[in-house]
C-alpha positions as CSV (number, residue, x, y, z in Angstrom):
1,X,-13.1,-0.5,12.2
2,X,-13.7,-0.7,7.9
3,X,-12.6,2.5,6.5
4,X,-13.8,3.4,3.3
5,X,-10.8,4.3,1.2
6,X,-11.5,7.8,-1.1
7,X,-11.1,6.9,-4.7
8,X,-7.9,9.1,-5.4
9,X,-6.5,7.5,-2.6
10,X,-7.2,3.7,-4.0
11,X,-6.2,5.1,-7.6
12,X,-2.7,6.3,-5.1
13,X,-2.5,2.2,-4.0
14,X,-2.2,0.9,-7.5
15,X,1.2,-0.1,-8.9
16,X,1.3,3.8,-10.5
17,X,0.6,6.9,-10.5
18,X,-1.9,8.6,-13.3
19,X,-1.2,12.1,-14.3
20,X,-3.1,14.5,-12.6
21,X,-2.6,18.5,-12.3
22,X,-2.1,18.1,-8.6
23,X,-2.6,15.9,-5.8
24,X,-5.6,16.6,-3.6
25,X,-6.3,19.0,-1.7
26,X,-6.0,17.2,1.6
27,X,-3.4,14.5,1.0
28,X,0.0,14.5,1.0
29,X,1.8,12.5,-1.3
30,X,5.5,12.0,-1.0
31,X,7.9,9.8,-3.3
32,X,10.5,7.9,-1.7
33,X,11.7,4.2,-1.2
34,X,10.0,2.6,1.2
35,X,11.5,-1.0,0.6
36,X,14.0,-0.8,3.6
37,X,10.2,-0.5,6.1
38,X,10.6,-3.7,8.0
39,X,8.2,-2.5,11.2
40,X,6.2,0.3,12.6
41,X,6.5,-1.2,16.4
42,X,8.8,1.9,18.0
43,X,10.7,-1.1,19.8
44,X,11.5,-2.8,16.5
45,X,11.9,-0.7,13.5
46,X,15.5,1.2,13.0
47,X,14.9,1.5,9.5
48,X,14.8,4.8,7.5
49,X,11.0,4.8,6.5
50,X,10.3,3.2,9.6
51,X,11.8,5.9,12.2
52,X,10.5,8.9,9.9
53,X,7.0,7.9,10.5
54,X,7.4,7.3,14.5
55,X,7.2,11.2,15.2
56,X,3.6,11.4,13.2
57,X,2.5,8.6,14.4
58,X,3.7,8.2,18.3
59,X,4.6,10.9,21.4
60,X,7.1,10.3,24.2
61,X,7.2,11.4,27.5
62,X,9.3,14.4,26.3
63,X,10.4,15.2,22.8
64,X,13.0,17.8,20.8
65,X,11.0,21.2,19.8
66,X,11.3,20.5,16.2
67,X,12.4,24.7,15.5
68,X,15.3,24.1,18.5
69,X,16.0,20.1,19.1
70,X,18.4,20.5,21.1
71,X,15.6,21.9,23.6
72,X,13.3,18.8,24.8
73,X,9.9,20.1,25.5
74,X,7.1,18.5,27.8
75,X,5.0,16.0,25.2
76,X,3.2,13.0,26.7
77,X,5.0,14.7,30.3
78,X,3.8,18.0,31.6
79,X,7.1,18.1,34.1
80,X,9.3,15.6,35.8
81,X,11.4,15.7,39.0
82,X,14.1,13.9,39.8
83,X,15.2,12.0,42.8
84,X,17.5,13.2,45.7
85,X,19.4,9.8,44.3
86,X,19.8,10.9,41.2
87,X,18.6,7.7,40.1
88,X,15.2,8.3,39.4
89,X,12.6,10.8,37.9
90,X,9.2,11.1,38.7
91,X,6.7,12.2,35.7
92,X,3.1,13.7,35.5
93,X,1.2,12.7,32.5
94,X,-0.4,15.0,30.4
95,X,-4.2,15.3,31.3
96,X,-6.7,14.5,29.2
97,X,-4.0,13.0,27.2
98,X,-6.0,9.6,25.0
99,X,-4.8,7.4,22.2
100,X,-6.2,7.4,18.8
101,X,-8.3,4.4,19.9
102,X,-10.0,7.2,22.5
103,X,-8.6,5.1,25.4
104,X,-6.8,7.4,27.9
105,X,-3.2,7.9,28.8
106,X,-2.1,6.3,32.0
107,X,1.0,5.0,34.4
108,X,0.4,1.1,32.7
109,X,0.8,2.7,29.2
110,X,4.2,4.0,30.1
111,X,5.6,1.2,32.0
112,X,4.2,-1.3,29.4
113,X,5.6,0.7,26.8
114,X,9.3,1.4,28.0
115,X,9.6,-2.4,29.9
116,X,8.2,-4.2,26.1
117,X,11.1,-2.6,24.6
118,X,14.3,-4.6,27.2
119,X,12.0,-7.9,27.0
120,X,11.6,-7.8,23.0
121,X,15.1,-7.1,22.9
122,X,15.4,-6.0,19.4
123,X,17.7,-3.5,18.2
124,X,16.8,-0.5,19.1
125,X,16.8,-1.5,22.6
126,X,20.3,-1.2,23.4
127,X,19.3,2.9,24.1
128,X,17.2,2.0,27.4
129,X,19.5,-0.8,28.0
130,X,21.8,2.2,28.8
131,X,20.0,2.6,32.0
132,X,20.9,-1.0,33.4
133,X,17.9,-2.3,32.5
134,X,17.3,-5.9,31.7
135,X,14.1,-7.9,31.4
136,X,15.1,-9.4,34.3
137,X,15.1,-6.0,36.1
138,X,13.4,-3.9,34.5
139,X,9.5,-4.0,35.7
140,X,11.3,-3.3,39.5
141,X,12.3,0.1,37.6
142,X,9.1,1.5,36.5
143,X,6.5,2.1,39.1
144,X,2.7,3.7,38.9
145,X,2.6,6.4,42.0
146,X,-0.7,7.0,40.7
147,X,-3.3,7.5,37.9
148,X,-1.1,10.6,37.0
149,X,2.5,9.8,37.7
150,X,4.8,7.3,37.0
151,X,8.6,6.9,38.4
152,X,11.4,5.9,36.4
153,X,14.5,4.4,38.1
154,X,18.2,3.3,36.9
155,X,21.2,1.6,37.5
156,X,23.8,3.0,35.6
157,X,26.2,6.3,36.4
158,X,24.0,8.5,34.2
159,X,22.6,11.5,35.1
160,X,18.7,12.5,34.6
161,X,19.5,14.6,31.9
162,X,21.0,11.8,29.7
163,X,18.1,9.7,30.8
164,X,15.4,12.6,29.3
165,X,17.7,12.4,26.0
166,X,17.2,8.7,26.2
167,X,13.4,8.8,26.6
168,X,13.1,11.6,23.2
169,X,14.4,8.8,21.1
170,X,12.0,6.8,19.0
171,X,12.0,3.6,20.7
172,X,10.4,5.2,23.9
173,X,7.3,6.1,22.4
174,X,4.7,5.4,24.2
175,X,2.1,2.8,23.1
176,X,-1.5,2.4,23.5
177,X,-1.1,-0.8,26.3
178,X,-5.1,-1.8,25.7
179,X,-5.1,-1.9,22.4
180,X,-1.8,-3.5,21.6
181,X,-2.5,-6.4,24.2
182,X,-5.4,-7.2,22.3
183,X,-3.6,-8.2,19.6
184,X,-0.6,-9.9,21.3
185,X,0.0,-13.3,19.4
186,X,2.0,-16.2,21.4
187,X,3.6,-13.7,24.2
188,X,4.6,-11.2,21.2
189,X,3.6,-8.3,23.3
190,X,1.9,-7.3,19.9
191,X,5.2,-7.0,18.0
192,X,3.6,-8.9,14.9
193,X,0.7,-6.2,15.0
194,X,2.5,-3.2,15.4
195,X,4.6,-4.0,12.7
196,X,1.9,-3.0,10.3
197,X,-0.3,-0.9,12.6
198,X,-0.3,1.6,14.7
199,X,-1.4,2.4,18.3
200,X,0.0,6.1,19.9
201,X,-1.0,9.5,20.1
202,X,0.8,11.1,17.4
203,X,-1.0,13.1,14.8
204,X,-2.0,10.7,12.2
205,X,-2.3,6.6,12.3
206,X,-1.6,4.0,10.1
207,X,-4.6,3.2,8.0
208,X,-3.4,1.5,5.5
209,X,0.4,-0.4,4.6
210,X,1.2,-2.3,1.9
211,X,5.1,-3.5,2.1
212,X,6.8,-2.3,-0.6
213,X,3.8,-0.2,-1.7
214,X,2.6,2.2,0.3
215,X,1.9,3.5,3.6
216,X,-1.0,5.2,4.0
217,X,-1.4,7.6,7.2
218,X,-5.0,9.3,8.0
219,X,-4.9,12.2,10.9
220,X,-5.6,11.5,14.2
221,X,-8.0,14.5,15.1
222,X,-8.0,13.6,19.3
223,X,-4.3,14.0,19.2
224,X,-2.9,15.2,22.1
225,X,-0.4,17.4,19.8
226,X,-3.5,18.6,18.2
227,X,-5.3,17.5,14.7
228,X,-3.2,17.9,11.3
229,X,-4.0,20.2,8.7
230,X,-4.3,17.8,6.3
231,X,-6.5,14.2,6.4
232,X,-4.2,12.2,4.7
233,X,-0.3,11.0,4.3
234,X,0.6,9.1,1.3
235,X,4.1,7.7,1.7
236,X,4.5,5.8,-2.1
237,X,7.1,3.0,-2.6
238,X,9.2,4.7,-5.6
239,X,12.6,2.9,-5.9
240,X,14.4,5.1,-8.8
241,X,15.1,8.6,-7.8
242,X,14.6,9.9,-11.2
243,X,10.9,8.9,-11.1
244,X,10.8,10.2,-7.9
245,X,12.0,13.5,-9.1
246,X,9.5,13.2,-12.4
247,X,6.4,12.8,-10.7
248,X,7.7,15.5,-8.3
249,X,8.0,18.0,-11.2
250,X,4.6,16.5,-12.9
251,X,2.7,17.6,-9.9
252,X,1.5,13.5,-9.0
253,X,3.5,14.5,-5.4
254,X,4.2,17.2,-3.4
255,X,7.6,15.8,-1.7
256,X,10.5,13.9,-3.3
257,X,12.6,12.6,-1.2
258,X,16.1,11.5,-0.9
259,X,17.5,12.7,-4.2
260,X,20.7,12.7,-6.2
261,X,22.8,15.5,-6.7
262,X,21.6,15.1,-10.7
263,X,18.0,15.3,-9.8
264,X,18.2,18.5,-7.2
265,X,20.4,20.2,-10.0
266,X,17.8,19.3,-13.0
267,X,15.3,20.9,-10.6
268,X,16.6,24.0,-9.3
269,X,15.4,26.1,-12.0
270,X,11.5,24.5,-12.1
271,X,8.4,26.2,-12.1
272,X,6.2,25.2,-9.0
273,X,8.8,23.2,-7.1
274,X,11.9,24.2,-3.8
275,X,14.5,22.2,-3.2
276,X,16.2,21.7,0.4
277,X,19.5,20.4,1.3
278,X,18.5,19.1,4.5
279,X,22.0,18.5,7.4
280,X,22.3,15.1,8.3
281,X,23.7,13.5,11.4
282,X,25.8,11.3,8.9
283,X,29.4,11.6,9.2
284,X,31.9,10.5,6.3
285,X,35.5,10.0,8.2
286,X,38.8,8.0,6.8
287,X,39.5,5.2,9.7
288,X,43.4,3.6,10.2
289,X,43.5,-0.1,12.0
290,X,46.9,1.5,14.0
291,X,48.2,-2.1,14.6
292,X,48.0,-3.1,10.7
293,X,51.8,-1.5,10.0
294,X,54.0,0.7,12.2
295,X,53.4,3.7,9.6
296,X,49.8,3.5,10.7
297,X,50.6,3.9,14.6
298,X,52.6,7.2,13.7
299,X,50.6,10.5,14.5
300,X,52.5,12.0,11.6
301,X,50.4,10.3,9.1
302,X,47.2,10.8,11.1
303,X,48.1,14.8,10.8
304,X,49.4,14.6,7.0
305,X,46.3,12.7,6.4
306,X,44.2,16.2,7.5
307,X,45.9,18.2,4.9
308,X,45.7,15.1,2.2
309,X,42.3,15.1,2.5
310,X,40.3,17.2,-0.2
311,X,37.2,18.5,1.9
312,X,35.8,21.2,-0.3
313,X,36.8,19.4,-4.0
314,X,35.0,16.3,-2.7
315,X,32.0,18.0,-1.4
316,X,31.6,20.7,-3.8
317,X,32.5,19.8,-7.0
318,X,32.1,15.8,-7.1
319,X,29.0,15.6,-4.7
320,X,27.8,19.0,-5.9
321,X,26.8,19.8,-2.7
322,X,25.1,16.7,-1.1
323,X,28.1,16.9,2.0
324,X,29.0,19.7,3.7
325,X,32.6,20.1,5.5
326,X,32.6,19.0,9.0
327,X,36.2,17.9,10.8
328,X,34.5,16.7,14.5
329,X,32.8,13.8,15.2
330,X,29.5,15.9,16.8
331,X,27.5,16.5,13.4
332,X,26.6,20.2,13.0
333,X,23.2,20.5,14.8
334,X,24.3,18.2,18.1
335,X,24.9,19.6,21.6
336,X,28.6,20.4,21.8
337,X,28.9,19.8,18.2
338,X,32.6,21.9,17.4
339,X,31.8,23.8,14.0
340,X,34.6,25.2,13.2
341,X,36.9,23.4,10.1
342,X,40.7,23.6,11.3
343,X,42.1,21.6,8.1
344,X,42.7,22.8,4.5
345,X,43.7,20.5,1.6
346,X,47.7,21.3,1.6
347,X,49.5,18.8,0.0
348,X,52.9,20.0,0.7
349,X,52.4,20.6,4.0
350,X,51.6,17.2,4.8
351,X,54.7,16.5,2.7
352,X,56.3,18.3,5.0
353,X,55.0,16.0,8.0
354,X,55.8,12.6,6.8
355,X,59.6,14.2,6.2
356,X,60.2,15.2,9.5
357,X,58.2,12.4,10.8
358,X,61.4,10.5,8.4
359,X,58.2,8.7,6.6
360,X,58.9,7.7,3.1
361,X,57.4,6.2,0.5
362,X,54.2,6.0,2.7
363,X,51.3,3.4,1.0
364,X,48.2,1.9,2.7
365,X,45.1,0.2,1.4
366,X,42.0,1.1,1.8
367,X,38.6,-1.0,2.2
368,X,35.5,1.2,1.0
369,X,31.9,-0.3,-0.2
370,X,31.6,-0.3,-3.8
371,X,28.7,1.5,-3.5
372,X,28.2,5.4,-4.1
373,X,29.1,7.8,-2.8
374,X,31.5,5.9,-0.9
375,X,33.4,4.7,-4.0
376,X,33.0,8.2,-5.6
377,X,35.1,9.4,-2.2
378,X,37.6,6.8,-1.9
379,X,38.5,7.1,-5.6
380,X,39.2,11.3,-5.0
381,X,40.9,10.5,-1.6
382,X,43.7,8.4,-3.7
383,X,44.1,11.3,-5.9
384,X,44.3,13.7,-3.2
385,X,46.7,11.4,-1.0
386,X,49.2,10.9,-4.7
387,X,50.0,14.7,-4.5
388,X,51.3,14.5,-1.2
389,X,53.1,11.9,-2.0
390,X,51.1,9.0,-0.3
391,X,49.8,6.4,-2.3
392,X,46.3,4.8,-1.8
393,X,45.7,1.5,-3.0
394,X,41.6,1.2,-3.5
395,X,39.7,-1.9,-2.0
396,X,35.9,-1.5,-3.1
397,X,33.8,-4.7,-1.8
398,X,30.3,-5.4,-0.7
399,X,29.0,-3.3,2.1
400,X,28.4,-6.2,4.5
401,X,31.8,-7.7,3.3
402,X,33.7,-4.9,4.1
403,X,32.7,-3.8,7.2
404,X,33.0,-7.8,8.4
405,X,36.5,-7.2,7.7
406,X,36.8,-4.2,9.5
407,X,35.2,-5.6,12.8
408,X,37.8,-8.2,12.6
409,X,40.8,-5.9,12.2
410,X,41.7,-7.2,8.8
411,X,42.2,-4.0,7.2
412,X,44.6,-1.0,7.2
413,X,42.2,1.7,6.6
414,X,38.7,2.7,6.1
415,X,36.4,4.9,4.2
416,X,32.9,4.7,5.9
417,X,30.1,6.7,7.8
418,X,28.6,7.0,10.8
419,X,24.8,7.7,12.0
420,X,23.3,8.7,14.8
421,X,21.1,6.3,17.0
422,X,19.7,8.8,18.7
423,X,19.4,12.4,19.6
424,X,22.1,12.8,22.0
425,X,26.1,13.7,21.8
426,X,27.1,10.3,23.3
427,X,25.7,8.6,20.1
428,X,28.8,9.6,18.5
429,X,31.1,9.6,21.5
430,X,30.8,6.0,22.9
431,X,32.0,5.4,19.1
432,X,34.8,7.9,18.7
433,X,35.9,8.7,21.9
434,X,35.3,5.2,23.7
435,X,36.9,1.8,23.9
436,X,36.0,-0.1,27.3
437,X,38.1,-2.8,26.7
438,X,35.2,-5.3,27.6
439,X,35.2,-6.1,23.6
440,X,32.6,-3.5,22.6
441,X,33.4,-3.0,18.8
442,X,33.3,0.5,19.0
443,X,35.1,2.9,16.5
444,X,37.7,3.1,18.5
445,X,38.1,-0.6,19.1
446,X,37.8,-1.2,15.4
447,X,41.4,0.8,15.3
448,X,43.3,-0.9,18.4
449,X,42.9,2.9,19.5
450,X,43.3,2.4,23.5
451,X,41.9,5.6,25.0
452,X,41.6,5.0,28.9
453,X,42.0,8.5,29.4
454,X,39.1,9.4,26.5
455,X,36.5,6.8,27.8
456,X,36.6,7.7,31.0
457,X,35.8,11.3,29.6
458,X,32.9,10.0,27.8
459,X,31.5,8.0,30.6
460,X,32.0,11.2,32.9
461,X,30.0,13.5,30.3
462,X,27.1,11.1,30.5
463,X,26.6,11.8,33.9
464,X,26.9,15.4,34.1
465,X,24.0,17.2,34.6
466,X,25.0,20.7,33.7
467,X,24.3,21.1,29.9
468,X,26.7,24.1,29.8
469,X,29.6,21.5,31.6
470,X,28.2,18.9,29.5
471,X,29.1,21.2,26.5
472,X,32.7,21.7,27.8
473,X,33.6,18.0,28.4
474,X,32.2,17.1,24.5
475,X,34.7,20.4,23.1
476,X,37.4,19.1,24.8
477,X,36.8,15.6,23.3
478,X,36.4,16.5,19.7
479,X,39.4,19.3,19.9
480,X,41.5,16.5,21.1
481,X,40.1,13.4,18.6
482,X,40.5,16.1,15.6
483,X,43.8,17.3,16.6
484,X,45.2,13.5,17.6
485,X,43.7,10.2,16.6
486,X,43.5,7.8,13.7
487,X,40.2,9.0,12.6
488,X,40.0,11.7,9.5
489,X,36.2,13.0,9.5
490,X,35.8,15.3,6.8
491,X,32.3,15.9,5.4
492,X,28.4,15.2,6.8
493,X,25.5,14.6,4.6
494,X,23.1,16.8,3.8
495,X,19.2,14.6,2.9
496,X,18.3,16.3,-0.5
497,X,14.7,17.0,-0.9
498,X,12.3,19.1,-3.3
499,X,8.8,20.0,-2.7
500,X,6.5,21.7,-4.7
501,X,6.2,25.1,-4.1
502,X,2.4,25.3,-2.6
503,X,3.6,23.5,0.6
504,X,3.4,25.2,3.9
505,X,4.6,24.3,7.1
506,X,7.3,21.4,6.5
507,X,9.9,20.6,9.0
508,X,12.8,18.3,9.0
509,X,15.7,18.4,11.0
510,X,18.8,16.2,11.2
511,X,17.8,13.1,12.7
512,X,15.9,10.6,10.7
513,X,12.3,10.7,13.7
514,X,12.7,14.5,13.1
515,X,9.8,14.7,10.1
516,X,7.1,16.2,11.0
517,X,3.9,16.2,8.7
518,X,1.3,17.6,11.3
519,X,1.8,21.2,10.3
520,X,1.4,20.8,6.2
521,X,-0.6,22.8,4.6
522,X,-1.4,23.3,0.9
């Protein structure tokens, strides 16, 4: 199909933006960087601009209510039963349900969809590889009942509601199985296509991408979520966050995103523009390699490390504000995520530790990426540490450099982050909370932390059903990890954002799929 382009829209493809009083009327134009996009195929891209645009641009069988995520609402699925084995769910599509390509939704869609994503084998597949499925097994796992149901089946000790969490994510969107076998290159399963193109039932499709550009969305009116208020998304490639933030307060976009501290501050006080400080499920946490030295091992300086830690200096007054304190490894926002914020900087208390502990003179090093803010952190840490009389010795390195060392245990301790894969609490558990002893470099394996007792905790709240139960076992895990392990977590991002004042009806919640552009008005 040849789409004529509108000419504002060509002028937005060109290397830069020309002053104008406002954007138009029916276009949204956001600022960001775009240069980490490597694919718009669900079952390939894990990438920041890549996973914001999934939500717009796909459904799933079932996906978070974006007021209340941790509620998953019927989507591409009008209801679903599961099996007497617990080892199976049965779905009805939605009726009347098409594509933007008009073709209609169907059982093949689904089970092409879900079964392209273990035979690609790319990274986001590890999530659906949860449920034992390999490409060798999978297609004996999804099975057409008929033209309006489809059965899902599993191997693994979960239970249907961790499957449901498993089919929100990103990477079980559902696909358009006519269109994208049409452009399937050498047994691709249209991975090269999708890369650059779209083919769901979201709210708007990809008309346009230019890597390192722009990405160009135009609304999908036959949506089965219904048509956008607006015609247009104009996602520009603008590296610097200053000239994001200019052309923000210039009026040449309506969203900035992914702002310093600097830029949000410098804003605050504009004419015609709101700033957001957006909770992300990021979590900063100080990490110990317990087999590095014997001081390591000892619980004392796991618990003086807690009251050495300088939460609310770091988060208010160097970060001004881009962290919030948060002391569990559930990120505010999570199922079972534990709120409260039992530890206070106190440096002579954790004095007090170490010396009944009979721990003197206590030093470690600590690896950290040179970049900010982790540099920023590490560098307040070894001030905070010196007044209780612990002395941190800085390591900054290259990202990749660092954490190569810390997968191979050569390192004492760590300052790093952790994200989300997807929108469930074991995303965070099977890291904290987990260490199979089957070589998977979990967080907990990264520390020689041998938890039998925790892992088979996390394994057991995986297959609970009950989400109040659920709820209980994840409280109990993060009271005991905060309490008594070699982890410190003390802050979570927050994704700073401004917007000019005219916009309506913007959502964004704390995992990177939950942006959603379909209710924007101007």
């Amino acid at each position: 199909m040849k789409f004529t382009v509108p000419s504002v829209i060509a002028l937005a493809l060109a290397a830069s933006f020309a002053a104008t009083a406002a954007t138009p009327a029916d276009t949204l134009v956001i600022a960001q960087s775009i240069d980490d996009a490597n694919s718009f195929d669900p079952a390939d891209g894990f990438e920041l601009t890549s996973v914001q645009a999934f939500t717009n641009l796909y459904q799933r069988l079932v996906q978070s209510d974006p007021q209340n995520p941790t509620d998953l609402k019927p989507t591409l699925a009008t209801e679903w039963k599961p099996g007497s084995d617990n080892r199976s769910m049965t779905f009805t599509l939605r009726d009347g349900a098409t594509f933007s390509s008009g073709n209609p939704l169907r059982p093949e869609d689904v089970i092409f969809s879900l079964s392209r994503v273990i035979k690609l084998n790319l990274d986001p597949s590890f999530i659906l590889a949860q449920l034992g499925w390999t490409k060798d097994n999978v297609d004996s796992h999804l099975k057409k009942i008929d033209d309006k149901h489809v059965q899902l089946s599993w191997t693994a000790d979960v239970s249907p509601t961790y499957v449901l969490s498993l089919l929100a994510a990103p990477v079980s969107s559902i696909v358009d199985e006519k269109t994208v076998s049409a452009n399937v290159q050498n047994g691709d399963f249209g991975n090269k296509w999708l890369a650059q193109h779209s083919a769901g039932s979201g709210p708007y499709q990809i008309r346009k991408y230019v890597p390192h550009e722009v990405v160009l969305l135009s609304a999908n009116p036959s949506s089965p979520a219904g048509a956008p208020k607006l015609k247009n998304v104009l996602i520009k490639n603008v590296p610097e966050p200053a000239a994001r933030r200019l052309l923000l307060e210039q009026g040449d976009a309506d969203i900035a995103r992914n702002l310093g501290a600097d830029q949000i501050a410098s804003l605050k006080d504009k004419a015609g523009v709101k700033t957001l400080a957006v909770p992300m499920a990021s979590l900063y946490y100080v990490q110990f390699n317990i087999d590095a030295n014997p001081v390591l091992k000892n619980p004392a300086l796991w618990e003086a490390s807690r009251y050495l830690f300088d939460y609310k200096g770091i988060a208010n007054d160097l970060l001004k504000g881009q962290f919030q304190v948060h002391q569990s490894f559930l990120p505010e926002g999570f199922l079972g995520a534990l709120n409260d914020n039992p530890f206070t900087y106190d440096p002579e208390k954790a004095k007090a530790i170490l010396a009944k502990a009979g721990l003197k003179n206590v030093s470690f090093k600590l690896s950290v990426s040179n970049q900010p803010p982790y540099l920023d952190i590490a560098q307040a840490l070894q001030a905070s540490f010196a007044k209780g009389g612990v002395k941190v010795e800085v390591l900054p390195g290259i990202s990749s450099e660092v954490a190569t060392r810390v997968k191979a245990h050569q390192y004492e301790a760590t300052l790093n982050a952790w994200g989300a894969d997807y929108f469930d609490p074991n995303t965070n558990a099977a890291a904290f909370a987990y260490n199979p002893e089957d070589g998977s470099k979990t967080l907990a394996w990264r520390s020689n932390w041998h938890i039998p007792e925790l892992s088979k905790q996390t394994l057991a709240a995986t297959a609970e059903s009950d989400p109040a139960k659920r709820v209980e076992l994840y409280h109990k895990m993060q009271r005991e990890i905060q309490q008594n392990s070699p982890y410190v977590v003390g802050l979570q991002a927050r994704n700073l954002v401004a917007l000019r004042d005219n916009l309506k009806g913007y959502v964004q919640g704390i995992n990177p799929d939950m942006v959603y552009y379909s209710q924007v008005s101007k």
